[in-house]
N, C-alpha and C positions, 0 to 999 in steps of 0.2 A: 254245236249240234252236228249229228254226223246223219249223212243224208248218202240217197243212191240216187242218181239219174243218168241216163244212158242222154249222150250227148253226142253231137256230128264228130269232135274232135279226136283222133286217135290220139295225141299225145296228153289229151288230159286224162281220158279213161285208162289209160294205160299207168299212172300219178308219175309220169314226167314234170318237172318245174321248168319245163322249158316252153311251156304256154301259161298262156295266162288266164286260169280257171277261174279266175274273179271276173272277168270279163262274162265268158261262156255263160257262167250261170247267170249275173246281174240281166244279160239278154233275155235267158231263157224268161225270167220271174218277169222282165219289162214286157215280154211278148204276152203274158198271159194278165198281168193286173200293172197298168200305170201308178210310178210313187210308189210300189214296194220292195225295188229293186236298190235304191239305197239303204235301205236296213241289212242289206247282206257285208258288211267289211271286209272279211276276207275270204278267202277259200284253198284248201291246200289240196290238192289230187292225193286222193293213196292209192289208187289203183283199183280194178275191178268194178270202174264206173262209180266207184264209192269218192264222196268228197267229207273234209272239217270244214264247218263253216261258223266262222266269228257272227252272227248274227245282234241288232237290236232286241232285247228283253221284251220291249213291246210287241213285237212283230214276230217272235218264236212259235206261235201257234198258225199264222197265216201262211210262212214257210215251212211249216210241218205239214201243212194240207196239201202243199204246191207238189212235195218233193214225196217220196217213202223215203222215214224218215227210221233212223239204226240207231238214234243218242240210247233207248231203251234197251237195244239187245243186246243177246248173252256175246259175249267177246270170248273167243280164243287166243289161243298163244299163233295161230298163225293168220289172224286176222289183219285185211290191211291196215287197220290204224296201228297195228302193232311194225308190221314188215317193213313202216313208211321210218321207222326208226332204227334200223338196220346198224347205220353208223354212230350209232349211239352207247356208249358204255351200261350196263344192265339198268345199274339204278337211276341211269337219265331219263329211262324208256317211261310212257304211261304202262309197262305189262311190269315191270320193277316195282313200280310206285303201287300199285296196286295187288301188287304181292305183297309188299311190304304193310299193308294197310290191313292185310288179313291175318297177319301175324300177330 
């Protein structure tokens, strides 16, 4: 699920992998509800305070409440989940793969 939250961390919100956004966010969700901050697994920065996050099945609605939540919205071609794949050959990207799916 692809989530926005503005966090203290410049280097996450900026989607540097030089912090540790799994952390950040697991905090945030622990400060606001105990026990639902391990349904989060992982978390990738793409920048513009936007994160991916590997979430539990069970728990995708509870961290859709927590967060404003982008898995539903309209995606461009210069959207960060796109740009976070820069060093990527076209049809590695998710914006390839889903070009190719409207074809």
């Amino acid at each position: 699920m692809r989530i926005h939250t503005p966090l203290d961390c410049d280097l996450c919100t900026q989607g540097s992998h030089r912090c540790l956004a799994l952390v950040h966010i697991q905090l945030d969700i622990k400060s606001a509800e105990h026990g639902l901050h391990d349904a989060v697994l992982w978390a990738i920065p793409l920048g513009q305070s936007q994160f991916d996050l590997a979430v539990e099945q069970t728990a995708v609605r509870q961290i859709g409440d927590k967060f404003t939540e982008l898995s539903h919205s309209r995606l461009l071609s210069y959207d960060p989940l796109f740009t976070a794949e820069l060093r990527r050959s076209f049809p590695e990207t998710a914006f390839g793969a889903l070009t190719q799916m409207r074809c």
